[in-house]
Chimera marker file (.cmm) of the C-alpha trace (Angstrom):
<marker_set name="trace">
<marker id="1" x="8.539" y="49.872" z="45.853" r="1" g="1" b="0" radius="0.5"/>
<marker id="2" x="12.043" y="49.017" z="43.922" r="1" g="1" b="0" radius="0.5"/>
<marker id="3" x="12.815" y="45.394" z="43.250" r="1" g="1" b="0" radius="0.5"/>
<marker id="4" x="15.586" y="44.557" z="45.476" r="1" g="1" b="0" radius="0.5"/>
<marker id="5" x="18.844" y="43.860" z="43.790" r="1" g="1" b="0" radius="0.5"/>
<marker id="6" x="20.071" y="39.712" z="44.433" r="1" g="1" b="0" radius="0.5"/>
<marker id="7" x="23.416" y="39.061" z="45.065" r="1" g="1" b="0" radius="0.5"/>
<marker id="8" x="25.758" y="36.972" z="42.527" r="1" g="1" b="0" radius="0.5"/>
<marker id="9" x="25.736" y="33.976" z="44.479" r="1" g="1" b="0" radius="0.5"/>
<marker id="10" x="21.735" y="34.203" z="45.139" r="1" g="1" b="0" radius="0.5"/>
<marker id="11" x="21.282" y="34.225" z="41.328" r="1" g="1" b="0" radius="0.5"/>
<marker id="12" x="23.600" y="31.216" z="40.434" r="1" g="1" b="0" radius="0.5"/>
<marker id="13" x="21.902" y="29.301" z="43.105" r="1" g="1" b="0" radius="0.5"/>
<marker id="14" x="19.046" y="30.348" z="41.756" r="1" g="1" b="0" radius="0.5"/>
<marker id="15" x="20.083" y="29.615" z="37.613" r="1" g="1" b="0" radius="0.5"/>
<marker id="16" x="21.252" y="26.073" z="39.557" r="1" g="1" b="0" radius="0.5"/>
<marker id="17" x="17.893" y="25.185" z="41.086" r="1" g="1" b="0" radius="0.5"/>
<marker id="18" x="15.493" y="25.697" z="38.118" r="1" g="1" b="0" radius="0.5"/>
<marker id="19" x="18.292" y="23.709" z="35.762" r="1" g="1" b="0" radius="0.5"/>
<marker id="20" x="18.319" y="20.932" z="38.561" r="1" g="1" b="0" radius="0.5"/>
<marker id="21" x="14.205" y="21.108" z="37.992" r="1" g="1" b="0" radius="0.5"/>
<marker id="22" x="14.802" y="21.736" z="34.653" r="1" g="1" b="0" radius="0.5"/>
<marker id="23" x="16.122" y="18.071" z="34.746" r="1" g="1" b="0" radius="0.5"/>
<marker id="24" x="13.585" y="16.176" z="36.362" r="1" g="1" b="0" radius="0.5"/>
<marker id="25" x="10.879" y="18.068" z="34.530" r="1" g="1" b="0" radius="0.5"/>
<marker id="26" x="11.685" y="18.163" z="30.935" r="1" g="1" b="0" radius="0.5"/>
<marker id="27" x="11.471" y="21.864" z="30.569" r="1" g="1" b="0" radius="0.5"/>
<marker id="28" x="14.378" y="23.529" z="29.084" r="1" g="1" b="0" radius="0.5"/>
<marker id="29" x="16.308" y="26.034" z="31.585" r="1" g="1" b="0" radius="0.5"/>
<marker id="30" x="16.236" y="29.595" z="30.495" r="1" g="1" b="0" radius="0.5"/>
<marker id="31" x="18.767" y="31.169" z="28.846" r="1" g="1" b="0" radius="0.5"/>
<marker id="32" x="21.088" y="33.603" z="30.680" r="1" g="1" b="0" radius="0.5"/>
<marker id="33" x="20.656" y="37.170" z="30.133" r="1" g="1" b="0" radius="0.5"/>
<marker id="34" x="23.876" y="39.390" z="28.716" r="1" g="1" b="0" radius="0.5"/>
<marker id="35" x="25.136" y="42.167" z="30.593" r="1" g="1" b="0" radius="0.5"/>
<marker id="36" x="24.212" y="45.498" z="28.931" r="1" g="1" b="0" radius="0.5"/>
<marker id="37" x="27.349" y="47.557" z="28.238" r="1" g="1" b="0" radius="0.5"/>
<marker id="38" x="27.658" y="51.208" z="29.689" r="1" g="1" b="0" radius="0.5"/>
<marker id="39" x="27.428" y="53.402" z="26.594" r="1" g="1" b="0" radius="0.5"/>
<marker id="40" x="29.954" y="56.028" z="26.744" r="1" g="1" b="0" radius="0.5"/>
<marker id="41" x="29.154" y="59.462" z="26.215" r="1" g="1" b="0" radius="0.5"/>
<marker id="42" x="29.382" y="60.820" z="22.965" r="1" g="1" b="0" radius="0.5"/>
<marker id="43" x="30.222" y="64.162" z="23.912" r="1" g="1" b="0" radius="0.5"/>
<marker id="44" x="33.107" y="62.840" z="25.235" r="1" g="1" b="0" radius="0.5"/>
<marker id="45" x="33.488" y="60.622" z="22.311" r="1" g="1" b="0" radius="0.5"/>
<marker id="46" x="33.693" y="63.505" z="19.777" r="1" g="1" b="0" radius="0.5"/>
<marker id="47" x="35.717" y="65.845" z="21.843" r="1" g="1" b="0" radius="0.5"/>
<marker id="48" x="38.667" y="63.487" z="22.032" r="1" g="1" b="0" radius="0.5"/>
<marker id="49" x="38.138" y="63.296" z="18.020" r="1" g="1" b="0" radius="0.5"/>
<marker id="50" x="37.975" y="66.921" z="17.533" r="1" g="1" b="0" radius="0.5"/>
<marker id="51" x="41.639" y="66.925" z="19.804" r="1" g="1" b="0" radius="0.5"/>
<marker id="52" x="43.020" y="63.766" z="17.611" r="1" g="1" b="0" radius="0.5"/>
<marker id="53" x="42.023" y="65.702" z="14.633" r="1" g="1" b="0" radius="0.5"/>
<marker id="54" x="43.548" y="68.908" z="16.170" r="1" g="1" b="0" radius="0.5"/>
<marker id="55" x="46.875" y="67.339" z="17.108" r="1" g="1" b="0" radius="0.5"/>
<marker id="56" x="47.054" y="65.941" z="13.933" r="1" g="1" b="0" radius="0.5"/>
<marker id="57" x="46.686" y="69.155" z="12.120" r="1" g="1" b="0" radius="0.5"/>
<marker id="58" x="49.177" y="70.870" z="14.383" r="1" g="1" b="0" radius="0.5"/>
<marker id="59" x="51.574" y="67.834" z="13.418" r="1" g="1" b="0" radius="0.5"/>
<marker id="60" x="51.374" y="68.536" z="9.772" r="1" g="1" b="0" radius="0.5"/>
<marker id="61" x="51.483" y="72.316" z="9.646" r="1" g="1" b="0" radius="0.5"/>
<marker id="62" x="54.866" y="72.109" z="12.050" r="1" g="1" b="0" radius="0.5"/>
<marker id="63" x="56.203" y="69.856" z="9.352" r="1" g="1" b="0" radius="0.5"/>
<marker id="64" x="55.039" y="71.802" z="7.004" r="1" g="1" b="0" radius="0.5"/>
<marker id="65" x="56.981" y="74.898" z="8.322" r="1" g="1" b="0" radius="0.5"/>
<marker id="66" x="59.730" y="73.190" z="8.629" r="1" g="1" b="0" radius="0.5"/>
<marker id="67" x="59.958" y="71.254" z="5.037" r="1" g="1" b="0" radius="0.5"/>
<marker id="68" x="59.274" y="75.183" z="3.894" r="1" g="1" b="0" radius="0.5"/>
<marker id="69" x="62.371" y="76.667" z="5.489" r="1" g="1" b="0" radius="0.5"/>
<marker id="70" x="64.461" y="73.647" z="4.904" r="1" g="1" b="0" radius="0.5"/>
<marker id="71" x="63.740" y="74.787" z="0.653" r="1" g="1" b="0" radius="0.5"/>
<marker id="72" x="64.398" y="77.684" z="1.759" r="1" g="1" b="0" radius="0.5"/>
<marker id="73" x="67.798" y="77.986" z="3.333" r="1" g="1" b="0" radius="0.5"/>
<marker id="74" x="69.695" y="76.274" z="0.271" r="1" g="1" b="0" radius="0.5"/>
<marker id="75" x="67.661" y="78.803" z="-2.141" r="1" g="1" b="0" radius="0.5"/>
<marker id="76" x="69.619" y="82.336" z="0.584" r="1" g="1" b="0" radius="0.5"/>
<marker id="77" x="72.918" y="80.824" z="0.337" r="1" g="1" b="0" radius="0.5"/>
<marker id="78" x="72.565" y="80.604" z="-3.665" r="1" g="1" b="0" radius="0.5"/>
<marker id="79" x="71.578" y="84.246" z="-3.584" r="1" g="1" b="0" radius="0.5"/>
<marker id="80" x="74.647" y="85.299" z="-1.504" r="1" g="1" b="0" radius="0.5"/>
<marker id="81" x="76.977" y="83.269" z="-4.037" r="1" g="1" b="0" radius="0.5"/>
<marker id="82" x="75.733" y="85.292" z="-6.674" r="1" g="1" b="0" radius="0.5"/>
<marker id="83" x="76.192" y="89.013" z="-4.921" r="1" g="1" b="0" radius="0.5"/>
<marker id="84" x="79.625" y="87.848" z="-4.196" r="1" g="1" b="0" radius="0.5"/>
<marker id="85" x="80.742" y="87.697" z="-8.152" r="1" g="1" b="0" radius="0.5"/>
<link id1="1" id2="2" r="1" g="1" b="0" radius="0.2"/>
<link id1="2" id2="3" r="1" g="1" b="0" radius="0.2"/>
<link id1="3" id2="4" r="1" g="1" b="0" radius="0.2"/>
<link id1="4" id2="5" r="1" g="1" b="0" radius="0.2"/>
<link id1="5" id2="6" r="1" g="1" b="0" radius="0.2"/>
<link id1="6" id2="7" r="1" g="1" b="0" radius="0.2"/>
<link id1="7" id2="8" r="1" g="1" b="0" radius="0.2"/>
<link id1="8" id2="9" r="1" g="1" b="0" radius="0.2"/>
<link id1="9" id2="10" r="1" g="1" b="0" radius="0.2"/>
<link id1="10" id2="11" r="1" g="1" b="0" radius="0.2"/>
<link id1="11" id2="12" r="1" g="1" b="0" radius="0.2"/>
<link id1="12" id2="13" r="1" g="1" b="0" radius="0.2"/>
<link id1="13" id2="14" r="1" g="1" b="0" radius="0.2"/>
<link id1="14" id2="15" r="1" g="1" b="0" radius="0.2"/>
<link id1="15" id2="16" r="1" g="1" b="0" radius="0.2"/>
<link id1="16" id2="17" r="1" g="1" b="0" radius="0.2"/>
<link id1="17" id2="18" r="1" g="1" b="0" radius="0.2"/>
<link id1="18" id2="19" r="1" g="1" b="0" radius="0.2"/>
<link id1="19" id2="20" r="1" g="1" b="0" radius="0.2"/>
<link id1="20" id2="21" r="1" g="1" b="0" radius="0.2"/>
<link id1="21" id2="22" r="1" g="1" b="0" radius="0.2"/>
<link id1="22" id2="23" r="1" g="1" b="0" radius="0.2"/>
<link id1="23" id2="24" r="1" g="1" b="0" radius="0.2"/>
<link id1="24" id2="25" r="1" g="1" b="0" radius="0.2"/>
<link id1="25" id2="26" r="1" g="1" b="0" radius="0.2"/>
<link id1="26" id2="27" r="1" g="1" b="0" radius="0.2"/>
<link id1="27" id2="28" r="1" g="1" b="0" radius="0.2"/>
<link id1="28" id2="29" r="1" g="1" b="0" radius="0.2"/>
<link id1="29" id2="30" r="1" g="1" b="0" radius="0.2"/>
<link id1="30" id2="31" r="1" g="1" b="0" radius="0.2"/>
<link id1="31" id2="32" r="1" g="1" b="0" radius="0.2"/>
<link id1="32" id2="33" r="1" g="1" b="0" radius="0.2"/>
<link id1="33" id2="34" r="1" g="1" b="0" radius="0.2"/>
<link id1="34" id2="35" r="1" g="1" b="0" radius="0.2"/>
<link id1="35" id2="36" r="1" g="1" b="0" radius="0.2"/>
<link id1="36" id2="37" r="1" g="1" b="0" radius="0.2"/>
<link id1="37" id2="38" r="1" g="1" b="0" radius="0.2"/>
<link id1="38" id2="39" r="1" g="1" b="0" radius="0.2"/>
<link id1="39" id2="40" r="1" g="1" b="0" radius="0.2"/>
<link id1="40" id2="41" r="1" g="1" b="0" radius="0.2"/>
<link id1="41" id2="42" r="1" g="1" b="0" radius="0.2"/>
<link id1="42" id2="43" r="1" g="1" b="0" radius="0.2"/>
<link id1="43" id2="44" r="1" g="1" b="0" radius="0.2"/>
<link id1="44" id2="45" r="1" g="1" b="0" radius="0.2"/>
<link id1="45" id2="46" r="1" g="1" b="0" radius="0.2"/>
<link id1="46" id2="47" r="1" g="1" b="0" radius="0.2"/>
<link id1="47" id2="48" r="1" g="1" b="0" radius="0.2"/>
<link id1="48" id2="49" r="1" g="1" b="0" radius="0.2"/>
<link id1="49" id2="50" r="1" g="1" b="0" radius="0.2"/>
<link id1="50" id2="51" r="1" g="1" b="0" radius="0.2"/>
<link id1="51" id2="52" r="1" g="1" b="0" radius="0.2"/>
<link id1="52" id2="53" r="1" g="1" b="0" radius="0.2"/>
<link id1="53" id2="54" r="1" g="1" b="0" radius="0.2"/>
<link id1="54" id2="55" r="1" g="1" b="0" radius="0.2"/>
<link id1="55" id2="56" r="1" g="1" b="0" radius="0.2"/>
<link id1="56" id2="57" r="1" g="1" b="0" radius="0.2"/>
<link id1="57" id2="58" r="1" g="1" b="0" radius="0.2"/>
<link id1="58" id2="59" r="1" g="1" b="0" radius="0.2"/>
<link id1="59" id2="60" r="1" g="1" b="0" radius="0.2"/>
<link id1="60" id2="61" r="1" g="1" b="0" radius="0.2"/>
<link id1="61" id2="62" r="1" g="1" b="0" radius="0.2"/>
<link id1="62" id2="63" r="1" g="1" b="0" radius="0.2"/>
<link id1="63" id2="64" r="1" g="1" b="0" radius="0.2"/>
<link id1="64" id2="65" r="1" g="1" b="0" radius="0.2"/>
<link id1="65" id2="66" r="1" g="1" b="0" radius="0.2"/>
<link id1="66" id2="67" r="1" g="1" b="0" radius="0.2"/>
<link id1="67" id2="68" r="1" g="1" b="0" radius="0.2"/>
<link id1="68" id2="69" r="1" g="1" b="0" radius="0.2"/>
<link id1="69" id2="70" r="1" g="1" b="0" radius="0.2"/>
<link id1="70" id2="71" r="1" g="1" b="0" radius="0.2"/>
<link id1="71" id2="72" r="1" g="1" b="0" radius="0.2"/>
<link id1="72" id2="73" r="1" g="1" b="0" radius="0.2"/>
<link id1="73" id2="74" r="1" g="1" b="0" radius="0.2"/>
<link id1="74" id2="75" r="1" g="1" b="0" radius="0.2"/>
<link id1="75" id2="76" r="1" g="1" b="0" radius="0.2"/>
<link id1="76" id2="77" r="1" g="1" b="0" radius="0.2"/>
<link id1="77" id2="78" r="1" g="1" b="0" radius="0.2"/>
<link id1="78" id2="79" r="1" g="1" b="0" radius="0.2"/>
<link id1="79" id2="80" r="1" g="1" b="0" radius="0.2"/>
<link id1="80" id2="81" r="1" g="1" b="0" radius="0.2"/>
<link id1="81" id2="82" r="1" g="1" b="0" radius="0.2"/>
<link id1="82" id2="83" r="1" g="1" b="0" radius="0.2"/>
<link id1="83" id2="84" r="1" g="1" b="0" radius="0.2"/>
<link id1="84" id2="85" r="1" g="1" b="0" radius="0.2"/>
</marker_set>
């Protein structure tokens, strides 16, 4: 059968009795267990990396594209200066 979950208070009444013992008895009270963390997924962990990554890419090329046409403009109206002589 499944070990029945205590409530908070339960267990710091609890931690507080064996330390009160603890006291009278010599014996060191135990040391409080940490709280596991919930590990994330790491599907979900590398899909939001891929999208960073993705986003980022899409960043640069739009700059790209538009450092590219920004040479270019200045480079058309030369061009035209020249047909015009």
């Amino acid at each position: 059968m499944a070990k029945k979950k205590k409530g908070a208070l339960a267990k710091r009444a609890a931690e507080l009795e064996a330390a009160v013992a603890g006291l009278f008895t010599g014996t060191p009270a135990k040391k409080k267990a940490k709280k596991k963390k919930a590990k994330k997924a790491k599907v979900v962990k590398a899909t939001k990396k891929v999208a960073k990554k993705a986003k980022k890419s899409a960043k640069k090329a739009v700059k790209k594209a538009a450092k590219k046409a920004a040479k270019k403009a200045p480079a058309k109206k030369k061009a035209k200066r020249k047909a015009k002589k």
